[in-house]
C-alpha positions in Angstrom: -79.3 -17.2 -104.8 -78.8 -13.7 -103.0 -78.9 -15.5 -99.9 -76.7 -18.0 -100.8 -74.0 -15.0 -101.6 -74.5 -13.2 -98.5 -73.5 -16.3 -96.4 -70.9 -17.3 -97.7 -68.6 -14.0 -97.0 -69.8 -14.6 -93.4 -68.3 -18.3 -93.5 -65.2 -17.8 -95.4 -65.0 -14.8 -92.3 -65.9 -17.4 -89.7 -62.8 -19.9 -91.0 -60.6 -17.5 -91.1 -61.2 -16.4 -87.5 -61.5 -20.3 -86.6 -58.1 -20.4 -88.3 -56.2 -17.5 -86.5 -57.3 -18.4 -83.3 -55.8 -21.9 -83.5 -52.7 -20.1 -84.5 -53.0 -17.8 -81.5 -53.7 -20.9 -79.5 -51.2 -23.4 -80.8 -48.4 -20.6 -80.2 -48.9 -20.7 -76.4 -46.5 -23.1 -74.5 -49.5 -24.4 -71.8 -51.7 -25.3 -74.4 -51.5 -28.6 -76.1 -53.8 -30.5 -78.2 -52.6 -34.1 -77.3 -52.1 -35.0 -74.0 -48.8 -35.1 -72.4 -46.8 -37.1 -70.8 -45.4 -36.4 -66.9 -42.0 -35.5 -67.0 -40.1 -37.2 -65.2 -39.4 -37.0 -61.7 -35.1 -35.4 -60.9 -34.0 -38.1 -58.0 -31.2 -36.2 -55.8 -28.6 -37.7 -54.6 -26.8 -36.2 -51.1 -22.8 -37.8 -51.1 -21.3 -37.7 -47.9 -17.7 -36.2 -48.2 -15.6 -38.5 -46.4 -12.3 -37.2 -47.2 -12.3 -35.0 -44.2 -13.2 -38.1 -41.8 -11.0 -40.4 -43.4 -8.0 -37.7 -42.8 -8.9 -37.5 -39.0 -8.7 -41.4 -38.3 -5.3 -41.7 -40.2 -4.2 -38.9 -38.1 -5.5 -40.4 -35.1 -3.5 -43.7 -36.0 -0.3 -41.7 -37.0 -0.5 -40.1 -33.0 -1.4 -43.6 -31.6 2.0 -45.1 -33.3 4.1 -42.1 -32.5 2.9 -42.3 -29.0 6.3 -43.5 -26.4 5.5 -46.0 -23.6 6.2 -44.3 -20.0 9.0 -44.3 -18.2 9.0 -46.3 -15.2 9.6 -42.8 -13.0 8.2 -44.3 -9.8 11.5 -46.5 -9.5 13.8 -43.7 -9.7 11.4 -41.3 -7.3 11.4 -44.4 -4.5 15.1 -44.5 -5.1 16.1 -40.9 -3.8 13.4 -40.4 -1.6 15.4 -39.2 2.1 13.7 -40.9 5.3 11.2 -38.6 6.7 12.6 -36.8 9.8 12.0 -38.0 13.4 9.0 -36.1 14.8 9.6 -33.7 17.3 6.8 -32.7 19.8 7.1 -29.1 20.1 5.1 -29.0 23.7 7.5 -31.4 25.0 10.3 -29.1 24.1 9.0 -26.0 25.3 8.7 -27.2 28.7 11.8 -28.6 28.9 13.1 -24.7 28.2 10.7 -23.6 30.4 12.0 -26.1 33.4 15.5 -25.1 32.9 14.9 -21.9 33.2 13.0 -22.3 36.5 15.9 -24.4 37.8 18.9 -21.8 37.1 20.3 -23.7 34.3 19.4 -21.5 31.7 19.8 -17.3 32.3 18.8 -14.9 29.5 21.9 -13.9 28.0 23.2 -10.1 29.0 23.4 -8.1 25.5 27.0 -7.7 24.6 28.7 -4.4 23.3 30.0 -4.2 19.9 32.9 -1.9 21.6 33.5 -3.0 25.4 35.8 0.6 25.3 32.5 2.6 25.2 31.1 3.7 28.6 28.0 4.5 29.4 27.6 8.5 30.2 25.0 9.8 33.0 24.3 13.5 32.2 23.3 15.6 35.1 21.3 19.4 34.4 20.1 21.2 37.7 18.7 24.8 38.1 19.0 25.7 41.5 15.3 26.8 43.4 14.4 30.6 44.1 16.4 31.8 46.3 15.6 33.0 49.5 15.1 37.2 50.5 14.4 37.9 47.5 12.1 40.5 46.4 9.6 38.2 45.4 10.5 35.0 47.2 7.6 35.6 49.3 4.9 35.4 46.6 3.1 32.4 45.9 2.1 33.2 42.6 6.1 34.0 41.6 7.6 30.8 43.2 5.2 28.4 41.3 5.9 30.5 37.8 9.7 30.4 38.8 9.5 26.6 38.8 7.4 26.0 35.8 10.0 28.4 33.8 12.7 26.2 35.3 11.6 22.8 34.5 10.9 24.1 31.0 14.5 25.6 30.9 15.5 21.9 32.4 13.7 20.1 30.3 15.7 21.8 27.0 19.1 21.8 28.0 18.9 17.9 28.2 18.3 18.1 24.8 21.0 20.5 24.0 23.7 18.9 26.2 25.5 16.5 23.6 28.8 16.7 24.9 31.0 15.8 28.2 32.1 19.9 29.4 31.2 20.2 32.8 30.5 23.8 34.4 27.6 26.4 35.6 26.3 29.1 33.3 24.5 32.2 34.7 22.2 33.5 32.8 19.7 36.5 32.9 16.4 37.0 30.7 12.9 38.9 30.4 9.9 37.1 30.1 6.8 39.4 29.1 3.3 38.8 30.7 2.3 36.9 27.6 5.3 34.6 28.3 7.9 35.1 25.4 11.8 35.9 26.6 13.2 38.9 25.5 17.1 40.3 26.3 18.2 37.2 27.2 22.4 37.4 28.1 24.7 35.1 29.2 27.1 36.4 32.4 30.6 36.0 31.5 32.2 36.7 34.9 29.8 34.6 36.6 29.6 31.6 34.0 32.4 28.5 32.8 34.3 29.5 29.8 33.4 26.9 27.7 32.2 28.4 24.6 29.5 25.1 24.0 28.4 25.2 27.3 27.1 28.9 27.2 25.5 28.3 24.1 23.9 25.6 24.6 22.0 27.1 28.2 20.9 30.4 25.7 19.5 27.8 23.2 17.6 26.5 25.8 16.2 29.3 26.9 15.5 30.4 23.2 13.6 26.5 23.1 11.8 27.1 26.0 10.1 30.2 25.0 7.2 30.4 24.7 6.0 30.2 28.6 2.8 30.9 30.2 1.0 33.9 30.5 1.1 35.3 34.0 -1.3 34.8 35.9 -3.8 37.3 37.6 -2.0 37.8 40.6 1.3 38.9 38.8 0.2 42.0 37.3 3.6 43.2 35.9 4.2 43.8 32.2 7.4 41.5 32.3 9.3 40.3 34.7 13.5 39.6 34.7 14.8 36.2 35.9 18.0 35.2 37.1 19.0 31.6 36.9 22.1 29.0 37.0 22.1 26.3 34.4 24.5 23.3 35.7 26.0 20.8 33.4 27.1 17.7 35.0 28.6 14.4 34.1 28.5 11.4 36.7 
């Protein structure tokens, strides 16, 4: 009897365990006492969107309709098309010229003035040499200085003479032995009264400047030169 009443806490115990977890078991959404059925299977369906192709082949059948035939332009073009031009050998030509103008038929043509009252103008500028019984007319080394000195004088004036005033200007200068001018004068009894023309020989003096150092055999410190500038016209 006492062990009849020991057990049977310890079942009503076991049932009740048995019991909750069923209820812990049944609550769970994987477990299921039955079996189940497969769900069944989603079938997808892709749909092409033709609305966008359709539109593109109605507007390709709009272009085709609006599309106008061609003119018939080659008719027109073959209508005003000019005859091409004769050919022309160019070599042929050339000696042909060339002929001619071996023969005497054909001259070069003289150039023509724009103003047939216009007449040419030869300007004429001399400095007359050292001259003789002079002081130093007998030195080598002066003679060949007085000539460069002139030609550079020369060589000015022609550049300075602009006008048509004929007439001789005498004029008198220093040239140091480094070869710059110094107290150069114009000599009014001697010399043409044209005002231009005695400025123009002291400018080109003045242009000229500077000259050439002397050489060794002058050993002065400066030496003074006399010379006559002559403007000419032919």
């Amino acid at each position: 009897m006492k062990n009849i009443l020991i057990q049977r806490p310890f079942a009503s115990a076991l049932v009740i365990s048995f019991f909750a977890h069923g209820v812990i078991l049944a609550s769970h959404p994987d477990f299921h006492f039955l079996p189940q059925k497969n769900p069944e299977e989603l079938e997808i369906k892709y749909v092409q969107e033709t609305k966008k192709k359709d539109r593109a082949d109605q507007y390709k059948q709009e272009k085709k309709l609006k599309v106008e035939p061609l003119l018939n332009l080659q008719a027109k073009i073959s209508a005003k098309v000019a005859p091409p031009p004769p050919f022309v050998d160019k070599q042929e030509v050339y000696s042909a010229q060339v002929k001619k103008i071996a023969l005497g038929g054909v001259g070069l043509a003289k150039p023509v003035l724009s103003r047939p009252d216009i007449i040419s103008v030869k300007k004429k500028i001399t400095l007359p040499p050292l001259p003789l019984g002079t002081e130093k007319s007998n030195n080598p080394s002066y003679i060949s200085y007085y000539q460069i000195v002139r030609e550079k004088i020369k060589r000015c004036a022609y550049q300075n003479y602009t006008r048509t005033e004929m007439g001789e200007v005498y004029l008198t200068f220093v040239i140091t032995n480094q070869g710059y001018v110094s107290q150069e004068r114009m000599v009014p009894e001697k010399s043409v009264p044209s005002r231009y023309l005695q400025e123009t020989a002291l400018r080109s003096v003045r242009d000229a400047s500077p000259f050439p150092a002397f050489p060794k055999e002058l050993d002065y410190p400066q030496l003074t030169f006399n010379v006559v500038v002559s403007f000419e016209v032919e």
